[in-house]
Backbone as JSON, one array per atom type, in Angstrom:
{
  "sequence": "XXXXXXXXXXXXXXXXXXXXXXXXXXXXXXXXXXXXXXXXXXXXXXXXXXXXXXXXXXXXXXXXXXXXXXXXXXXXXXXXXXXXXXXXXXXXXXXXXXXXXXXXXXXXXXXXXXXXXXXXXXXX",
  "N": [[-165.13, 108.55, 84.57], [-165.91, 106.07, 86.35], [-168.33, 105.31, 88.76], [-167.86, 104.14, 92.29], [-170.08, 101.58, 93.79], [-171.63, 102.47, 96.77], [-171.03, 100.94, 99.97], [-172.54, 98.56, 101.73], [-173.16, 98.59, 105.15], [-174.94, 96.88, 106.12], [-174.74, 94.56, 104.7], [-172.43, 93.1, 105.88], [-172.91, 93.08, 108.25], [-175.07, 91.02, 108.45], [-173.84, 89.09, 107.3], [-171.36, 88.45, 109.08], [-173.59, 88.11, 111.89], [-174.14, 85.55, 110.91], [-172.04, 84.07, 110.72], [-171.62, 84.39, 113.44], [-173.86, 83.27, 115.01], [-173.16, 80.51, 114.32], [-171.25, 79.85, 115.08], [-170.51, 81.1, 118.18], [-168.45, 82.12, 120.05], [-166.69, 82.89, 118.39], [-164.01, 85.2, 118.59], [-162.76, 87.53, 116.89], [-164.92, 87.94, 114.9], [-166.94, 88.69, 117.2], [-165.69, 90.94, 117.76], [-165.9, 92.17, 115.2], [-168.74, 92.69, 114.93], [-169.6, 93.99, 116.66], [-167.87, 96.32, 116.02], [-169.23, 97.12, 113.54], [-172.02, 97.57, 114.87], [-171.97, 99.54, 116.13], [-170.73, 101.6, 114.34], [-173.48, 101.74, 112.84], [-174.98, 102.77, 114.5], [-176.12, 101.2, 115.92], [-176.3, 101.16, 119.2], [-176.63, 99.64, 121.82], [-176.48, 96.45, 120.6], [-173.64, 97.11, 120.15], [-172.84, 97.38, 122.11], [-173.62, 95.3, 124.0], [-172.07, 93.0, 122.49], [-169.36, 93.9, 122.75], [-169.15, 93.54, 125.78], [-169.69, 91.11, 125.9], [-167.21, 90.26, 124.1], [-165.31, 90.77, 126.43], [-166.03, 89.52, 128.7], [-165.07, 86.5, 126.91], [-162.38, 86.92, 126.96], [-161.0, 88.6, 128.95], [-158.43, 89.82, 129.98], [-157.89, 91.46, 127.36], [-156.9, 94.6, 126.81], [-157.33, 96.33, 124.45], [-160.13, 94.95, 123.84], [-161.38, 95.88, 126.24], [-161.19, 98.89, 126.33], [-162.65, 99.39, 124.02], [-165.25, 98.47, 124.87], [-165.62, 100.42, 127.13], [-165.55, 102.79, 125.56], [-167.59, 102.34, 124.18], [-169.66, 101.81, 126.79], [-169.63, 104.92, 127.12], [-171.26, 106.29, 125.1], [-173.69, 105.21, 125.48], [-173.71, 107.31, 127.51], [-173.08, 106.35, 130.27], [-171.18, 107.08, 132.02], [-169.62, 106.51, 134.81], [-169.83, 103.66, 134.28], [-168.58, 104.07, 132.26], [-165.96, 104.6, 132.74], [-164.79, 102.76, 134.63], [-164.59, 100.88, 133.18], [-162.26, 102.23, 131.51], [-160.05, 102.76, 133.36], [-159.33, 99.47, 133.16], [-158.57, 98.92, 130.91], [-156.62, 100.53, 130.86], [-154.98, 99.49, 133.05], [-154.15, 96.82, 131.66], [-152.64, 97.61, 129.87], [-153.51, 99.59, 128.02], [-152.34, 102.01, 126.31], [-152.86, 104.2, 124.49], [-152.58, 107.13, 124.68], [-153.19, 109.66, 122.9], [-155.16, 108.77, 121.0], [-157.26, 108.6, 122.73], [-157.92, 111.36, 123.77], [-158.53, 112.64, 121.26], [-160.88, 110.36, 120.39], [-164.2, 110.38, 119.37], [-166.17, 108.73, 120.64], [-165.05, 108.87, 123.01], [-166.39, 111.27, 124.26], [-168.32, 112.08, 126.47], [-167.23, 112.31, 127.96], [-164.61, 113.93, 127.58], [-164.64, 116.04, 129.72], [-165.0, 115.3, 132.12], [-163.72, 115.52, 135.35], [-161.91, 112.7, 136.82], [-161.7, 111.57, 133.94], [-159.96, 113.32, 132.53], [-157.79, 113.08, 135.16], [-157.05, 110.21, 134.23], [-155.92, 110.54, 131.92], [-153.76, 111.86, 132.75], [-152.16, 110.59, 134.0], [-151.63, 108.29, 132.29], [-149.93, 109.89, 130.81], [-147.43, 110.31, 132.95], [-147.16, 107.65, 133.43], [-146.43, 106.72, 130.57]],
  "CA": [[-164.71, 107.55, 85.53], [-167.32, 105.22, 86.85], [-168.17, 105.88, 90.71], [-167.91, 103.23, 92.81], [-171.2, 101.79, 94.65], [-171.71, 102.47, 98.35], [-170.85, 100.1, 100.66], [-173.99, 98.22, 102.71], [-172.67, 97.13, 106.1], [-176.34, 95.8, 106.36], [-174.21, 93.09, 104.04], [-171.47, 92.85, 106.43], [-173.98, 92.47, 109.77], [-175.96, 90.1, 108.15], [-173.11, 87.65, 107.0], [-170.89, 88.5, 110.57], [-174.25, 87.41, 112.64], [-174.21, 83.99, 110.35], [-171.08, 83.13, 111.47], [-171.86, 84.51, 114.78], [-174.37, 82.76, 115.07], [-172.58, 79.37, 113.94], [-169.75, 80.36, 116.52], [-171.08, 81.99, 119.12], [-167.01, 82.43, 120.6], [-165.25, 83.46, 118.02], [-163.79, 86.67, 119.24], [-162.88, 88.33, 115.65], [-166.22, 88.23, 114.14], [-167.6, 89.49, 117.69], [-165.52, 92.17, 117.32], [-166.3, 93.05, 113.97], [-169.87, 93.09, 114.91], [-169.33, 95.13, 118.04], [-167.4, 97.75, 115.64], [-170.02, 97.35, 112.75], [-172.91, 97.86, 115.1], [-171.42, 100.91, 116.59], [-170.97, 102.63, 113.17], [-174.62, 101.9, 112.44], [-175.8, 103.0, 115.44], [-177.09, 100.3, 117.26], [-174.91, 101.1, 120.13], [-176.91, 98.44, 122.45], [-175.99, 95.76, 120.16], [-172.09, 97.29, 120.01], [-172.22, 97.19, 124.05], [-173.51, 94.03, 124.09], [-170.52, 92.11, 121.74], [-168.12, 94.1, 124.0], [-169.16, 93.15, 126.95], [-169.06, 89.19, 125.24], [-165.57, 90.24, 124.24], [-164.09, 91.45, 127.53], [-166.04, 87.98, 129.16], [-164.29, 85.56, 126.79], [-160.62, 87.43, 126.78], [-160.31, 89.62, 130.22], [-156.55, 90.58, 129.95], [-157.53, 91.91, 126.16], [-156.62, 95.74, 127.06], [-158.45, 97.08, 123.51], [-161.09, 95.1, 124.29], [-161.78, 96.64, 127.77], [-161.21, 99.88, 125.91], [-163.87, 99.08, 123.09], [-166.31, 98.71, 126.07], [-165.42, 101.6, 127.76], [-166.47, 103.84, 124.62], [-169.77, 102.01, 124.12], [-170.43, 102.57, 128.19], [-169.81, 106.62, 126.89], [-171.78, 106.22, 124.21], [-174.79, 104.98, 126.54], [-173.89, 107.72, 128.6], [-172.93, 105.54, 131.53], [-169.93, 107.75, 132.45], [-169.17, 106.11, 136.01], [-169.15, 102.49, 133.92], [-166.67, 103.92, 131.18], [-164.27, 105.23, 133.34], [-163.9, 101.89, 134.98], [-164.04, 100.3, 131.92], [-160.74, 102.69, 130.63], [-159.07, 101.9, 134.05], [-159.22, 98.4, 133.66], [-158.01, 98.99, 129.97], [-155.03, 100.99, 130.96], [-153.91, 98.37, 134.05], [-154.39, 95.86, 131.24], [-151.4, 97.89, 129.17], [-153.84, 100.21, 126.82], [-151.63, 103.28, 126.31], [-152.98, 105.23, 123.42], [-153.4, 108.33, 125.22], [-153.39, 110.95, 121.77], [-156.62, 108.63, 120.49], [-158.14, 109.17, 123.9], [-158.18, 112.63, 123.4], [-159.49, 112.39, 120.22], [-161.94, 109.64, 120.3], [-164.97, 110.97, 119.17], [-166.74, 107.84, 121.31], [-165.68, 109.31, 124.96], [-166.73, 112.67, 123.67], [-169.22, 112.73, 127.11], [-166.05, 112.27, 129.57], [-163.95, 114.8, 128.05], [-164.67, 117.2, 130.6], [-164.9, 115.08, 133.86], [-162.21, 114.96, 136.04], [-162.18, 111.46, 136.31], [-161.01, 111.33, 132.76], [-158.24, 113.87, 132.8], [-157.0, 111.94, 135.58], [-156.62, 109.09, 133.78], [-154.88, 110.68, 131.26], [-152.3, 112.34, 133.37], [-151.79, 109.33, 134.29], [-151.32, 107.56, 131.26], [-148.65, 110.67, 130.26], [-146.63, 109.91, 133.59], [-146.74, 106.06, 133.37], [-145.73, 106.19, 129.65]],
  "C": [[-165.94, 107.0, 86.23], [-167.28, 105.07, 88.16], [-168.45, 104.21, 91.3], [-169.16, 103.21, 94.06], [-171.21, 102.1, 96.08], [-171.79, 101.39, 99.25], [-171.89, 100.25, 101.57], [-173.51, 97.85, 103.7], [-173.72, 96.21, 106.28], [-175.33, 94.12, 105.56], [-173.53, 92.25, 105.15], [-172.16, 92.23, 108.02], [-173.72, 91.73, 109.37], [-174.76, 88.77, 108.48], [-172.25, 87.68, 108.44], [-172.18, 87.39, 111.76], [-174.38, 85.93, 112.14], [-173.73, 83.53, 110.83], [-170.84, 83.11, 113.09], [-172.71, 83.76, 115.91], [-174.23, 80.98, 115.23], [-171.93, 79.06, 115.19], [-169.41, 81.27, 117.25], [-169.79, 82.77, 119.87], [-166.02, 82.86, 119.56], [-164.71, 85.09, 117.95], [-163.6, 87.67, 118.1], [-163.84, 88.78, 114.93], [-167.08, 88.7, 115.88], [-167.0, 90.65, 117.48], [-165.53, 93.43, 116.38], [-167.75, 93.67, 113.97], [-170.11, 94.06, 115.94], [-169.17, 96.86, 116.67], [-168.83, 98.44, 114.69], [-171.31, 98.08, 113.12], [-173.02, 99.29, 115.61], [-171.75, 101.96, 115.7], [-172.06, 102.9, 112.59], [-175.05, 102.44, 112.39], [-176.53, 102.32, 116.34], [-176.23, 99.97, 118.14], [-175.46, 100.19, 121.14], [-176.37, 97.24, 121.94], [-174.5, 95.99, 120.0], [-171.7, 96.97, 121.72], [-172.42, 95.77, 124.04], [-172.48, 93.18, 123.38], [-169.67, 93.1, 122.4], [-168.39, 93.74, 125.03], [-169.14, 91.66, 126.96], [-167.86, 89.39, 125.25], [-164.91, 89.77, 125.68], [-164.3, 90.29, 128.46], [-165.1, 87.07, 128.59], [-163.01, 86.2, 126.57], [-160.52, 89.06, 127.88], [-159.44, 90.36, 130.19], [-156.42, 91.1, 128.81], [-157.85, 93.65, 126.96], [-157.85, 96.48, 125.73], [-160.18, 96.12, 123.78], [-162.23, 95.55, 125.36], [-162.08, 98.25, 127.39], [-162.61, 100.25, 124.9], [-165.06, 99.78, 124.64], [-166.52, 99.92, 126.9], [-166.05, 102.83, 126.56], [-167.64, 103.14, 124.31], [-170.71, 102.16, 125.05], [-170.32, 104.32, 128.28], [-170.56, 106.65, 125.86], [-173.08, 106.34, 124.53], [-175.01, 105.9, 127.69], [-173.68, 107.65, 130.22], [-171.51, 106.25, 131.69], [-168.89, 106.87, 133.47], [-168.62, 104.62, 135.59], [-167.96, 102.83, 132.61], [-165.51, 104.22, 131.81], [-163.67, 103.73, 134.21], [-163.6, 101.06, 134.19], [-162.53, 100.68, 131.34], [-159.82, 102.34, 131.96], [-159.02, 100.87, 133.69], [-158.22, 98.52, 132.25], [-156.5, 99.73, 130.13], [-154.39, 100.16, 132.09], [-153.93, 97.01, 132.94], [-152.96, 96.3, 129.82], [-152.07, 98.86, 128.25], [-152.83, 101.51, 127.23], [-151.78, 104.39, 125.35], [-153.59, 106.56, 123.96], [-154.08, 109.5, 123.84], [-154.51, 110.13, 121.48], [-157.59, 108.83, 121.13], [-158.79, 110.09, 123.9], [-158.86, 112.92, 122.43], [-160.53, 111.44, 119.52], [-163.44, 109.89, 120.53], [-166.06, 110.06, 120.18], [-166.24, 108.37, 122.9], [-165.84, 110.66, 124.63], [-167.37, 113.3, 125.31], [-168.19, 112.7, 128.14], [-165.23, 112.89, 129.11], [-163.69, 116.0, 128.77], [-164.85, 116.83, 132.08], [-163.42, 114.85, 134.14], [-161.7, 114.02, 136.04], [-161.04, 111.04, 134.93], [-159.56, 112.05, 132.38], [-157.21, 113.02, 133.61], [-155.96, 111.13, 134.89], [-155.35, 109.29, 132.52], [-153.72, 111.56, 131.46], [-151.83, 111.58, 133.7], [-151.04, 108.32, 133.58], [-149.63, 108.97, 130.78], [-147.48, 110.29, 131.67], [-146.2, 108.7, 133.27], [-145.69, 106.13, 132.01], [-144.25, 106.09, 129.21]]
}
């Protein structure tokens, strides 16, 4: 059986920043480059296209959320947690991925974050 090659996102950047580039607003291809840059590793470049996101579309709940794991990512604890409030008054409710989102990995042990997700189990 003949193995199938390995996928480059370097491909997927590249051609994403083209059109990103083209169309500096279009919110799907920032978000792809947000996710893409994430998985890289170039979590500056993943914060930065979330924090574009959550400017052009405010009331987007996963995008507030996005942001919120790229400000844990960076370490910025105090900005992800208001990042995931704003995402849960904005309707995010996925508490079980919370828990297991390997991206707030550095806030599962502040209070803070429990909180939020006792919170999220009452509200739901």
């Amino acid at each position: 059986m003949a193995r199938q090659p390995k996928h480059d996102p370097a491909f997927d950047i590249a051609f994403f920043e083209a059109i990103h580039t083209r169309v500096p607003s279009y919110v799907d291809v920032i978000e792809l480059l947000g996710g893409l840059y994430t998985k890289t590793g170039r979590i500056a470049d993943g914060l930065r296209m979330d924090r574009k996101l959550v400017r052009l579309q405010p009331d987007n709940s996963t995008a507030h959320y996005n942001l919120a794991c790229s400000l844990a990512l960076c370490q910025r604890r105090p900005d992800a947690l208001r990042a995931l409030r704003k995402a849960i008054s904005l309707g995010y409710t996925d508490r079980d991925w919370m828990l297991q989102d390997p991206d707030l990995e550095c806030l599962k042990d502040v209070p803070a974050f429990k909180k939020l997700l006792s919170q999220l189990t009452v509200n739901s």
